[in-house]
C-alpha positions as a Python dict, from the first residue, in 0.01 Angstrom:
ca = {
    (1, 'X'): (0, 0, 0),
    (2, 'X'): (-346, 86, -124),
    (3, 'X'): (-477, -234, -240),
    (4, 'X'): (-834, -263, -422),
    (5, 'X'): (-1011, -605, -502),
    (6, 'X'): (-1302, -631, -753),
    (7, 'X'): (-1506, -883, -781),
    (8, 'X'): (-1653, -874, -1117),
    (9, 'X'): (-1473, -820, -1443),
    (10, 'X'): (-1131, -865, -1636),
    (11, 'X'): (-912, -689, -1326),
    (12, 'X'): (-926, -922, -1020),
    (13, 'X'): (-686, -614, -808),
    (14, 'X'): (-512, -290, -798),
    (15, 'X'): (-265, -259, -583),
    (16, 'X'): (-80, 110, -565),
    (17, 'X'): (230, 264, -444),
    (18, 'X'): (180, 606, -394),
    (19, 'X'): (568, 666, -293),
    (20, 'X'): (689, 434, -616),
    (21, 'X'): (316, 616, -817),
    (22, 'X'): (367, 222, -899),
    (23, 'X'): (28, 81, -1038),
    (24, 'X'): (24, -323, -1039),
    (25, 'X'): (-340, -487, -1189),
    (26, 'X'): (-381, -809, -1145),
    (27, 'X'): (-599, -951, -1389),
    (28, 'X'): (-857, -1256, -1386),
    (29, 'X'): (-582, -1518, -1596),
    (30, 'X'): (-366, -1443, -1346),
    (31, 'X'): (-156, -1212, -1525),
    (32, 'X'): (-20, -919, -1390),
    (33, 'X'): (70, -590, -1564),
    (34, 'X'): (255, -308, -1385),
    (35, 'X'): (226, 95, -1473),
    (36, 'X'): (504, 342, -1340),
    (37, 'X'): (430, 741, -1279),
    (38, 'X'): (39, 681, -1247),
    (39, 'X'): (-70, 967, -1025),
    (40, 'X'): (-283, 832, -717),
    (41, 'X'): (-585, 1052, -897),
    (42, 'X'): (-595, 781, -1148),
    (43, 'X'): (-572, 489, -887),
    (44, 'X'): (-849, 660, -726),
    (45, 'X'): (-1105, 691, -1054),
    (46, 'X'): (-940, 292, -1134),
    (47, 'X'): (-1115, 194, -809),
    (48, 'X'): (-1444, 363, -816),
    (49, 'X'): (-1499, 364, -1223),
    (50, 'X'): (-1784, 139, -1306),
    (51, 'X'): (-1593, -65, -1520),
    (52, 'X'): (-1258, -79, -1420),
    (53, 'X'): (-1114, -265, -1709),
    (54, 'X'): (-1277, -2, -1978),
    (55, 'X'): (-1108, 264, -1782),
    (56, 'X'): (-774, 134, -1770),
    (57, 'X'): (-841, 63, -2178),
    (58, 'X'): (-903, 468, -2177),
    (59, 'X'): (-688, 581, -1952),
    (60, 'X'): (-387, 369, -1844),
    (61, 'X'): (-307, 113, -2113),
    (62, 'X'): (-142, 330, -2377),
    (63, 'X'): (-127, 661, -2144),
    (64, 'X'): (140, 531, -1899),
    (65, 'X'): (470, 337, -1920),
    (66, 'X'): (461, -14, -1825),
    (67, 'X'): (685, -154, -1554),
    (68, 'X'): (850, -462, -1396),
    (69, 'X'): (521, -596, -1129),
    (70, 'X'): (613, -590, -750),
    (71, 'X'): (664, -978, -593),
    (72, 'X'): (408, -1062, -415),
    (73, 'X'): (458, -1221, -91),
    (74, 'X'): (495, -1574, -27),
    (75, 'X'): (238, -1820, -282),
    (76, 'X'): (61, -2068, -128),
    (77, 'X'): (210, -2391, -113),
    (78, 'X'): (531, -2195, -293),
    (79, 'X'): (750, -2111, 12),
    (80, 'X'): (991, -2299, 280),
    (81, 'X'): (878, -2351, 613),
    (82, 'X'): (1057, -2328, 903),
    (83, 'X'): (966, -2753, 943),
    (84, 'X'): (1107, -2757, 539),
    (85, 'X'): (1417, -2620, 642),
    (86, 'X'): (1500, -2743, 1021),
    (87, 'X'): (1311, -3034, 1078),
    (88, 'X'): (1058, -3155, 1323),
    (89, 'X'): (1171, -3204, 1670),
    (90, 'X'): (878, -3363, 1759),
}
């Protein structure tokens, strides 16, 4: 999935499913808010506006219907290792 990171501002990362049109934003107090039917036109002007976060006030907020966010993969520190679950044979 297209993923973009910022590294200034209120949105940390966009992450987009072009199959889903699925747009999750991850924002900078760790919130996340998800956007269903955004076309991967508005992904693309998300990614390259100046200020992301004014854009997404303009032009995603109130434009398209939120959504439930996707998981994300494993947190760190969050998940079972193998040695968690079976031991060390050491």
């Amino acid at each position: 999935m297209p993923t973009k990171v910022f590294t200034s501002g209120r949105i940390r990362k966009a992450v987009y499913d072009p199959d889903a049109r699925k747009l999750d934003l991850h924002w900078e107090n760790q919130t996340v808010l998800a956007y269903k039917h955004v076309p991967q036109e508005v992904y693309r002007r998300l990614c390259s506006a100046p200020n992301p976060a004014t854009y997404w006030e303009d032009r995603i907020a109130e434009e398209y219907p939120k959504g439930t966010p996707a998981k994300s993969g494993a947190e760190p520190g969050g998940g079972k290792t193998l040695r968690d679950l079976f031991g060390d044979d050491d």
